[in-house]
N, C-alpha and C positions, 0 to 999 in steps of 0.2 A: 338514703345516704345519711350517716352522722355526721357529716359536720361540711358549711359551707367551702367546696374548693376552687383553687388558686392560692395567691397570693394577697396578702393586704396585712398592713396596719390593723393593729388592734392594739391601744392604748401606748405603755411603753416597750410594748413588742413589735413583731413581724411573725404572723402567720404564714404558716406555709398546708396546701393539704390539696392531696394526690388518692386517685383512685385508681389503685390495685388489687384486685381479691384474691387473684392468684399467687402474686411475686413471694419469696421469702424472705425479702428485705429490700429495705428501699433505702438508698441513701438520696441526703439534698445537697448540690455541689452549689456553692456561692465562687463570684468570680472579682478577684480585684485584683487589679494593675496587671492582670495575663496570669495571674496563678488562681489555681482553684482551693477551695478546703471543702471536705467531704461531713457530713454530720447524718449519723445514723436519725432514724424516723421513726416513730413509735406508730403501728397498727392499732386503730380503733374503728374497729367492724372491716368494710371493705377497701375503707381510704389509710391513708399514713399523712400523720401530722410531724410537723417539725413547728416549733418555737423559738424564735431568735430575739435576743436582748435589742433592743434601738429600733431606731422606724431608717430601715432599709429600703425606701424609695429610690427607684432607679436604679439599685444593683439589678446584675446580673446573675439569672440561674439556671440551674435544672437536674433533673433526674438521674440515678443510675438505677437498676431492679437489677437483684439477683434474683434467679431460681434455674426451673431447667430449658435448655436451647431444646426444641423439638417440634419447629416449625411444622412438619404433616399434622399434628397433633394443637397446632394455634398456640403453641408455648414459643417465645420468641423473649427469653428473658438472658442479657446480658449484660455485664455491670459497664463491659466496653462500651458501649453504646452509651452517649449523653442522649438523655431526651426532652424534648419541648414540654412543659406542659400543656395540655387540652386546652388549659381555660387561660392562655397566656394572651395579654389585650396588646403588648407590644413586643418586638423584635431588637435587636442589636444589630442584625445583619440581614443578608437577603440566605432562601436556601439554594446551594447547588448542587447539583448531580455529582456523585462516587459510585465508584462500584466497592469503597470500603462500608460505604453505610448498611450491606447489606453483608459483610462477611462478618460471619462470628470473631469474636477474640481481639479485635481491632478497633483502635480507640479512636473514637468519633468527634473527638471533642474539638479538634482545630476545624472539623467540616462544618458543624451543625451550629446553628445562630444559639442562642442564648436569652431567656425570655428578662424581662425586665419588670421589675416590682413594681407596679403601679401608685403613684401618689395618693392622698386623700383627693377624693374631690368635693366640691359644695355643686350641689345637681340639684338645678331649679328643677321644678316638676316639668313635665314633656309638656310641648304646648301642644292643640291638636294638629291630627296631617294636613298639613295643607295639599291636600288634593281633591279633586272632580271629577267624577265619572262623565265622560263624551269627553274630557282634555284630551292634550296631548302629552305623551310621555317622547321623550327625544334618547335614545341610547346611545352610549358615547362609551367608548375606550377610553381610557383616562389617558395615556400614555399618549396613541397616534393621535386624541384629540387638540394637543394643543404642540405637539413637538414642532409642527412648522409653523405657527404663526406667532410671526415677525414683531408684532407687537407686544406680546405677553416678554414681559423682562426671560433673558434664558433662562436664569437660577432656576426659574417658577416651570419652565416647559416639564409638559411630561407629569406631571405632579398633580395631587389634588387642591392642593391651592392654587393652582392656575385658572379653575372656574372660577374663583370668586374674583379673576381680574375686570375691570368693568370690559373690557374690548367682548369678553366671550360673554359675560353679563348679557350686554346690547345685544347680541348673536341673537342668543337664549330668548332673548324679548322681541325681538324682530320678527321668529316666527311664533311668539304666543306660547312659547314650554309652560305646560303645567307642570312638570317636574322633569327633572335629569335622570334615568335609570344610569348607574355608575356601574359597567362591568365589573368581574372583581377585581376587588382592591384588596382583600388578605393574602399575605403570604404563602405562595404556589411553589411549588417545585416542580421543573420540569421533566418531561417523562424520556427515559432511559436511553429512548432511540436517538432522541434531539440531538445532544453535544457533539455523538461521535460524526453527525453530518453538518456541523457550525453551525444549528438553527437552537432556537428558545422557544417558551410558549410565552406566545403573546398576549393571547386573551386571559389567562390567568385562570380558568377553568379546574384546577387542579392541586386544590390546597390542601398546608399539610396539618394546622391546627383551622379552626372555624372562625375566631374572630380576631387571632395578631396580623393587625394592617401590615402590609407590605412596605418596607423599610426605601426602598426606591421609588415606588408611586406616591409615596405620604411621609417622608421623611421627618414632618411636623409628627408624627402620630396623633394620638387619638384628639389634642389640640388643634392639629390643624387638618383633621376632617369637622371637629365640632366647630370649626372657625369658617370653613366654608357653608356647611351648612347654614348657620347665622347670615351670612352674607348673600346666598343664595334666596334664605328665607325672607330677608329685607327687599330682592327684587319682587317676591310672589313666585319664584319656583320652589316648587317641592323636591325633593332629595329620597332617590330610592334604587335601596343596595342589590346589586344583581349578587344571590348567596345562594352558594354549593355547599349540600347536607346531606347529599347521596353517597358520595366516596374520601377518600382523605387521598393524598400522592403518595402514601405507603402502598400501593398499588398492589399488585397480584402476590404470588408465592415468592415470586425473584425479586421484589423488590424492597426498599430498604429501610432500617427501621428508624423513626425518628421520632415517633410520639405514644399513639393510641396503640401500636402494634406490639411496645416492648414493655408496655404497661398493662393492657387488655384489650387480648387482639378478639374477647370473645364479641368485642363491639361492633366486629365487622360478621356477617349473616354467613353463612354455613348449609351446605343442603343436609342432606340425610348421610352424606358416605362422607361429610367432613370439609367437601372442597370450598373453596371462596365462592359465593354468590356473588355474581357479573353483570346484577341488571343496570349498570349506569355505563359497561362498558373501557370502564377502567382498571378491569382487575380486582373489586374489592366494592365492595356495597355495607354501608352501616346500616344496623339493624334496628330498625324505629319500633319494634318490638319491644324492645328491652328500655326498660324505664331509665338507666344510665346515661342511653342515648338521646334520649330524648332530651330529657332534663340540660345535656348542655346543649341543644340546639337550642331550647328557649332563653338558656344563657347569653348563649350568643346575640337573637333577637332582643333581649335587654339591653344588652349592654349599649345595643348601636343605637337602639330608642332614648335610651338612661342618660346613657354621657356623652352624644353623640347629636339626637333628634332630629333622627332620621325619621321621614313620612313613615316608611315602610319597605317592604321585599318584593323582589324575583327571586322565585323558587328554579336552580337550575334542574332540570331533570323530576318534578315535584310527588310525582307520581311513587315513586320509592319512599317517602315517608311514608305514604297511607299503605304501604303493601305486608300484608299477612298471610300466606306469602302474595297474596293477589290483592288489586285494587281494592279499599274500601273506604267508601265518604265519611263510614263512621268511624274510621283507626280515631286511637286517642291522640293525634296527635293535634287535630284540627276542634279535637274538644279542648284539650288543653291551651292551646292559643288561644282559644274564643273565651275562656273563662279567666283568661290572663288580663288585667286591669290597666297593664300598660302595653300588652300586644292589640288588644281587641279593637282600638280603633285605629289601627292603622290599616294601609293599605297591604294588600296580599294578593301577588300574583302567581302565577301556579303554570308552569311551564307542561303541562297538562299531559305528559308522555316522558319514557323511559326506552330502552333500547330493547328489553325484554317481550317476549309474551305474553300478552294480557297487559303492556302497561299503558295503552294510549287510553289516556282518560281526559276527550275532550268533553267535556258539558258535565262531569261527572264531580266535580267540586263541589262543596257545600258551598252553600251565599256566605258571607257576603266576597266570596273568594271571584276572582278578578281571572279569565285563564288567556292566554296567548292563544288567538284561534287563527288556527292554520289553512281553517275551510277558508278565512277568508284569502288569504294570501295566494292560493292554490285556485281559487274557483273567480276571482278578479282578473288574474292572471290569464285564466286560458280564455276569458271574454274576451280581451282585448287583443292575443291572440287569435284569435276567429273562432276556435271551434268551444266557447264557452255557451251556456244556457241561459238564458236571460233570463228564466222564472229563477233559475239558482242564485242569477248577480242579484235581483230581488231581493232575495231572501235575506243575501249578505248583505244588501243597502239599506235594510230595515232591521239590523241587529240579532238576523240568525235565531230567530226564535224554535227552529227546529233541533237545533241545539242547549238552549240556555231556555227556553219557554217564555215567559213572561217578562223575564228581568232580564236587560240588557248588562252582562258580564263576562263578555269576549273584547278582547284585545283585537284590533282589528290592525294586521301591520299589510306590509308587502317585501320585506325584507330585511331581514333583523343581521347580528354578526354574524351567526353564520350561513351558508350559504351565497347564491349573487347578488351582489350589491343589486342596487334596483338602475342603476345603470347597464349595466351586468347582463340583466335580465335581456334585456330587446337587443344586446351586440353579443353574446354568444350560445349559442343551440346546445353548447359540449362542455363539459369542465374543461379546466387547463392546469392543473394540481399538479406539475412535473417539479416544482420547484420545491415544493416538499418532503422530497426525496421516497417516495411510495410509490413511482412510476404510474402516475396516475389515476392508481387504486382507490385513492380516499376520497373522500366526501360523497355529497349523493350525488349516486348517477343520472336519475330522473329529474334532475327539476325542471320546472315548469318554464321557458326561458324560450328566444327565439335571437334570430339575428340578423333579419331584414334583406337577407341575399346574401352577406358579408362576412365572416367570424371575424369578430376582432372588430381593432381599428379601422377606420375609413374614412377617405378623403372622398368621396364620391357624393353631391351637395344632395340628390335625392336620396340618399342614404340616410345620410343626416338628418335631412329633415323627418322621414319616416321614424327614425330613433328619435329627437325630439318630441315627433305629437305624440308618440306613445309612452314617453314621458311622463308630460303631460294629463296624459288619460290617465293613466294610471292611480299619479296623484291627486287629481280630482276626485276622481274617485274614494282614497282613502278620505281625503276629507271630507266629501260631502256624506260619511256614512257616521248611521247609530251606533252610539258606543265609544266607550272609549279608545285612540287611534294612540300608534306608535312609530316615530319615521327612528329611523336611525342615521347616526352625525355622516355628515355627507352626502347623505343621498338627495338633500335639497341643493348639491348643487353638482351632481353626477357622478360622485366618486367613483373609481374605476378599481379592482383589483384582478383586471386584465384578464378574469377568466376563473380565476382562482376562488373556488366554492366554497374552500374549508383552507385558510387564512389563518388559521389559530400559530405555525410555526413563524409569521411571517413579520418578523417585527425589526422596522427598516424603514427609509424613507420615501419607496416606493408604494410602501403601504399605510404612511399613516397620512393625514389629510392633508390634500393637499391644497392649500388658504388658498398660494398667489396665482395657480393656475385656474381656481374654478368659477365656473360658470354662475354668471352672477344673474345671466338673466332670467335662468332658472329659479336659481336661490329671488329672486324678488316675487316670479312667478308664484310661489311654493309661499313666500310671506302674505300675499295677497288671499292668498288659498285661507292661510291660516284667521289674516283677519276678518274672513266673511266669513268662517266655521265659529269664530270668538265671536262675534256680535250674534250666534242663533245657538249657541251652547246650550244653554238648555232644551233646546227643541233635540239635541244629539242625545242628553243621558238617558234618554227611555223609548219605548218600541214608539212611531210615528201614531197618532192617534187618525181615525178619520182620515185613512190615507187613498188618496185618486189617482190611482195610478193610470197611464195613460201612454197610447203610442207618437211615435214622433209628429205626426201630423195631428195629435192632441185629440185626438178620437178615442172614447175609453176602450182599456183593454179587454177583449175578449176571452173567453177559455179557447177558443181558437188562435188566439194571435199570442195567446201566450205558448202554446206550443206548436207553433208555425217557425221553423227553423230561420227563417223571411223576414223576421221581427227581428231587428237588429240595432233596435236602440227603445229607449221608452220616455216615457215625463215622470215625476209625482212631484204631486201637489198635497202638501203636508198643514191644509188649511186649519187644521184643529189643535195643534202640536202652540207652544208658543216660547218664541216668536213663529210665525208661519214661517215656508219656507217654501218654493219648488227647485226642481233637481230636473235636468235633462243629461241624457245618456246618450249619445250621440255616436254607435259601431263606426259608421262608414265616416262620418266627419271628423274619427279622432278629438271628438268634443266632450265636455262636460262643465256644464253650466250650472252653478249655483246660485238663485236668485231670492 
């Protein structure tokens, strides 16, 4: 590319520079007091510069492109259409769903936000992440996470300044967060189906530029996410952005053009006969092929390291950057980060699968990359259900070396957002998605889940209690394990979403946390967990050294009793590891013991 794009200051000016190689003209619309002026833009190479007299912080703008409408053909150029820039850091507004964003000849400009000229900033150098492999990472909706609790001032609910109030601060510290993973928080647009049935996307999964924060979750902007960070950073939690670079919400052929679509839709991947490539499942897949693309996804990683300092990422969907068209460890794009001096040392998670063929890539990351592992979530699960393998829970208690080898670099969770809450998990056998208006089509059908005699709710006290110890189990479990762990907000203290697997339309206050009703004895439970995994942390970031594994009556295991179906619980004794540490696994007693 010739020339740095976005927006910014430069000296007595305001640059402006947009990549189009197709368009045949590009105008820059500036917005003041509800009216626009339009200012043609001079092409140099594949971008279009404009220059503007004064330093233009905080106006509002954006794009028009003309050339030809011929959407089969990836041409989507229309001057009606106002469009976001790509590299826009803030918003004016939130987006919402039209079905004029997608009709030719019709002017978009009352629908579509308007990006904002970013200020100078003075950008101390990033400090390092604060983060540790064996922590914990805690995931949290920004929004459900603090909408009901009573004590955060309202102004702040719902917001990313709401973490850094000290009440969720104490939260955070109570159970030991090595850092907060923050759903996203860029501005999303919702998908087509939503409005016409009164539902939203909640989870935010679905953005339509990559890094302008979301004007309703972060109303401070890029200050008042760098403001919680600071403040987060001063308790010892780390700060790490859950960031989608698979698809943009210009979604499939019907959908509507807002940005990268009426600009260069060759951004998004293509088979051989032309059609959009669907490996994320939304219609529309960026092509980490093409050096264009790339380049602003590392922009984006700056900018939230830059002005921002943020530890590091969740990659949603991660797997779609490395594909050519099939998985590869060596795409450039995981060179290009690792040779980046301000990406390299942060933390990088890799959501380690796609919806496609060919894209589950668990253990297939390059180091020092971090992956969400699902074996464990999946194979912890069906133990404590009854018909799991104990040489597998093994494998998973000792950091899954069959996967990763050597280096402990799986995420070891039991329920992240989506799918069942880990409450969820031991009180329903079946999804219950009717509320999402898909007739209980969506989400997965399979999970791994039970419900003690009961679906649902239940008043019945041995019910109860059989759902408590397996609770319980559960989370012992995750924390007595190698590797870095991840709970997600609520599940320390039962959150419920009554069944509901796939949660993303469901944003309401049946589904966001619920503070005054929950289960506190758990949530202490789950703290006590947390402070006897912090006082042998280190013993967690790497495979167990000299480890004695052992059966419940403390007799060493045999190759016989390890595959003796009868073996239903075991010991290790982690005496070489330090601090030391033993671990009991207790099937029938619903137990686990960290000592």
């Amino acid at each position: 590319m010739t020339a740095p794009l976005g927006a910014a200051r430069q000296g007595a000016t305001t640059r402006f520079a947009v990549r189009a190689p197709r368009a045949a003209a590009l105008d820059l619309c500036l917005f003041e007091a509800g009216r626009e002026s339009r200012l043609a833009m001079t092409r140099t190479g594949e971008s279009w510069i404009a220059e503007v007299p004064g330093d233009l912080s905080g106006c509002a703008y954006g794009y028009r492109a003309h050339g030809d409408w011929a959407p089969e053909q990836g041409l989507w150029f229309d001057p009606a259409k106002l469009l976001v820039d790509p590299y826009a850091e803030e918003l004016d507004r939130r987006f919402a769903q039209h079905p004029a964003l997608a009709h030719f000849g019709t002017d978009t400009a009352p629908l579509v936000p308007r990006a904002l000229v970013p200020p100078e900033r003075v950008v101390p150098a990033p400090a390092p992440a604060r983060f540790r492999r064996g922590g914990l990472i805690y995931e949290l909706n920004v929004r459900g996470f603090s909408m009901l609790r009573e004590d955060v001032p309202e102004a702040l609910r719902g917001t990313v300044a709401a973490l850094a109030h000290p009440a969720l601060i104490a939260h955070f510290r109570k159970l030991r967060v090595t850092a907060v993973e923050l759903m996203p928080i860029v501005a999303w647009i919702d998908e087509r189906h939503l409005p016409p049935m009164g539902l939203r996307n909640y989870w935010g999964y679905n953005p339509a530029v990559p890094m302008a924060l979301d004007p309703g979750l972060c109303p401070g902007g890029v200050g008042e996410l760098r403001d919680t960070v600071a403040a987060l950073h001063a308790a010892g939690i780390g700060v790490i952005l859950d960031i989608v670079l698979n698809h943009t919400g210009e979604s499939d052929i019907a959908g509507g053009v807002l940005s990268l679509r009426g600009l260069d839709d060759r951004a998004y991947a293509r088979d051989a006969a032309g059609k959009l490539v669907n490996h994320s499942g939304c219609g529309n897949t960026l092509d980490f092929g093409q050096p264009a693309v790339r380049e602003l996804a590392l922009a984006t990683l700056r900018h939230f390291v830059r002005h921002c300092g943020v530890d590091g990422f969740r990659f949603d969907l991660a797997t779609i950057m490395a594909r050519t068209p099939d998985f590869d460890a060596r795409a450039p794009i995981f060179t290009e980060i690792a040779a980046d001096p301000l990406l390299a040392g942060r933390v990088l998670i890799a959501e380690p699968w796609d919806v496609w063929p060919g894209g589950y890539g668990v253990g297939r990351f390059p180091s020092p990359w971090l992956e969400w592992n699902d074996h464990f979530r999946d194979d912890v699960r069906r133990f404590w259900r009854g018909d799991g393998d104990i040489r597998v829970l093994a494998t998973r208690l000792a950091g899954s070396s069959d996967l990763y080898g050597g280096e402990c670099r799986g995420v070891n969770y039991l329920a992240a957002h989506d799918g069942f809450t880990l409450a969820d998990t031991v009180a329903y056998a079946q999804r219950h998605n009717k509320a999402n208006g898909e007739d209980n089509r969506d989400g997965p059908a399979g999970s791994i889940s039970w419900n003690n005699g009961v679906e649902g709710p239940c008043d019945d006290p041995a019910v109860r209690a059989r759902r408590a110890a397996d609770l319980r189990a559960l989370l012992g479990t995750l924390f007595a394990s190698t590797g870095t762990i991840m709970l997600t907000a609520g599940d320390e203290f039962g959150r419920s979403q009554y069944g509901n697997n796939n949660a993303y339309a469901q944003d309401g206050a049946p589904f966001w946390l619920q503070w005054a009703s929950r289960d506190r004895a758990l949530e202490d439970h789950v703290a006590r967990l947390a402070a006897r995994r912090a006082e042998r942390q280190s013993a967690f970031e790497r495979l167990p050294e000299g480890a004695d594994w052992r059966d419940l009556a403390d007799a060493p295991m045999t190759e016989a009793k390890w595959h003796d179906p009868a073996t239903a619980g075991l010991r290790l004794h982690a005496r070489a590891t330090h601090p030391a540490y033993s671990l009991t696994i207790d099937r029938p007693g619903r137990r686990v013991i960290l000592e």
